[in-house]
N, C-alpha and C positions, 0 to 999 in steps of 0.2 A: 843776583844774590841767592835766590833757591833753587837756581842750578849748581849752584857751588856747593851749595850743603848738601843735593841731593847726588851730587857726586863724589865728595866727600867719606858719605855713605855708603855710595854701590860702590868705592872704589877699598873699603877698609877690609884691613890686615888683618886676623888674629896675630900673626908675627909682628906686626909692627906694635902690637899692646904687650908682646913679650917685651920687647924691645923698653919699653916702658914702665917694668917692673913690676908686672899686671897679672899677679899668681891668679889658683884656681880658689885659692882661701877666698880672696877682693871679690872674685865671681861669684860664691855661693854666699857670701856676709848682703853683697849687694841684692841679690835677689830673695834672699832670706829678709833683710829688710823690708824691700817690694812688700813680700808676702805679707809679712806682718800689719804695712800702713792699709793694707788692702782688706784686712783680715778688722784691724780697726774701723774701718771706713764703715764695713758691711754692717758693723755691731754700734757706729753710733747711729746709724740711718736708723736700723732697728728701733734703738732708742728712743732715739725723737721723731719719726715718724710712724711709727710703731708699725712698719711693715720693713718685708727683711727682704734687702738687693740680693738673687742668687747670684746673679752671675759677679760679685764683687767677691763670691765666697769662694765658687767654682774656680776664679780668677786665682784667687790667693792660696788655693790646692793646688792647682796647677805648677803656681811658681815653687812651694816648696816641694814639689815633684822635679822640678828642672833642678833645685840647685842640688840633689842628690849627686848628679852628672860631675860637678865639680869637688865632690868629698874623697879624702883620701880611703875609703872604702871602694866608692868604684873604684880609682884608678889601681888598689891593688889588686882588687877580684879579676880586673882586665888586663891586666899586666900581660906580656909576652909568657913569661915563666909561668904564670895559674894557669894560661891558656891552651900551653899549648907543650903536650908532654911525647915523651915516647917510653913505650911499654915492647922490648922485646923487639920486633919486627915493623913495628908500628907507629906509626904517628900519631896521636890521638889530639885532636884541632876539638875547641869548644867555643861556641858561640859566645859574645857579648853579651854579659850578665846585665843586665838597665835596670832593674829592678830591684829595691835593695834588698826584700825579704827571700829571694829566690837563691838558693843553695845554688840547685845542679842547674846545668844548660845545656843545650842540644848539643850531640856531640857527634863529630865522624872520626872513624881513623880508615888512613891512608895507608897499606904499604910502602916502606921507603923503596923497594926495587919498582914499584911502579911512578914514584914519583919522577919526573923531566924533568923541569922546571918551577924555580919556584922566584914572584916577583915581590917584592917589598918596594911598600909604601908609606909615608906617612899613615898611622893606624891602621893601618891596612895590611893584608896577605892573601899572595894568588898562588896558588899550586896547580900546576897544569900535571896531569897524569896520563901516564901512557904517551905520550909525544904528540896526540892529536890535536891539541888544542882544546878538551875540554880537562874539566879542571872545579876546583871549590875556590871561593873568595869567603873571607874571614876578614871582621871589623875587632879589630886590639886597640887598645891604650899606649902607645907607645912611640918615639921618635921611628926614622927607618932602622937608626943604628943602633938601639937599641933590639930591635925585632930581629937582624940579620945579625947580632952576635946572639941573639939564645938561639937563631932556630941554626946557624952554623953549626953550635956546641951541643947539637944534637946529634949530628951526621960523624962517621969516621971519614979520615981521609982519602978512603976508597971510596965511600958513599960521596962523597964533595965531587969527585973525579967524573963519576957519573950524574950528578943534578946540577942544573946550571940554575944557580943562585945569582942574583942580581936585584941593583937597586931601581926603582923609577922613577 
C-alpha cells in the first residue's frame, strides 16, 4: 500500500492535473490558503503559549512567495512576447522575471546573422550561435507553440532560411 502511493507520487503529471481542469488560479487560491492556516497557527501558538513558532511564520512567507509563480502577473511579465524582442539587428532575450516587485531583468541580445540554431521547449529557449555549439538558454512562461510562433514572427523569411528553428 505505500508503495503505491509513493509511486503514485514519483510518477505524477502536471499534464495529467491539466487534464483535470487544475488552472493556475486553484494553484495559487490553494497555497494562498496553506499560507494563511499557517500564518493562523503561528499567531494562535503566540497566543496561548505566549511564545511565537518562527519557522510556522517563515513557513507561511515562503508559501505566499511560491503562489506569486502562479498569478496572472507572472505569467504575463514571462510571456514569449515581454521576453523576448527584437530591436533592429537584434534580438534582445530577457531573463525570467520571479520576483514580483522587479521591473527590468538581465538582459542579452544576440545578432540574428549570428544566430544557427534555435531549440524550443516547453518554457524553455536554446539559441546556439555561430554553429558551434555554444549558445544562451532562456526560461519563459509559455507552451513550445506558443514560443516558436513569436520567436518565428520575428525573423523574415530569409532569416528562417538561414536559422534552423525547431521543436524538442
Amino acid at each position: 500500500m505505500l508503495f503505491e502511493i509513493f509511486h503514485y507520487f514519483h510518477t505524477f503529471d502536471i499534464e495529467e492535473m491539466s487534464q483535470l481542469n487544475m488552472t493556475n488560479i486553484f494553484y495559487r487560491n490553494g497555497i494562498i490558503i496553506l499560507a494563511s492556516s499557517l500564518l493562523a497557527v503561528a499567531f494562535m501558538s503566540w497566543h496561548y503559549n505566549n511564545e511565537v513558532e518562527i519557522y510556522l511564520l517563515f513557513l507561511s512567507i515562503f508559501c505566499f512567495m511560491v503562489s506569486y509563480r502562479f498569478s496572472h502577473e507572472y505569467k504575463f511579465k514571462n510571456s514569449p512576447a515581454n521576453l523576448i524582442k527584437r530591436n533592429g539587428n537584434m534580438i534582445e532575450f530577457s531573463r525570467l522575471k520571479t520576483v514580483p516587485f522587479v521591473k527590468k531583468s538581465a538582459q542579452v541580445n544576440v545578432s540574428v546573422s549570428r544566430m544557427s540554431t534555435v531549440n524550443i521547449g516547453r518554457n524553455c529557449l536554446s539559441v546556439i550561435v555561430d554553429g558551434n555549439g555554444n549558445g544562451y538558454d532562456f526560461q519563459l512562461v509559455g507552451s513550445d507553440i506558443e514560443i516558436k510562433q513569436h520567436v518565428e514572427s520575428l525573423f523574415t523569411e530569409q532569416e528562417k532560411l538561414n536559422i534552423d528553428i525547431k521543436s524538442i
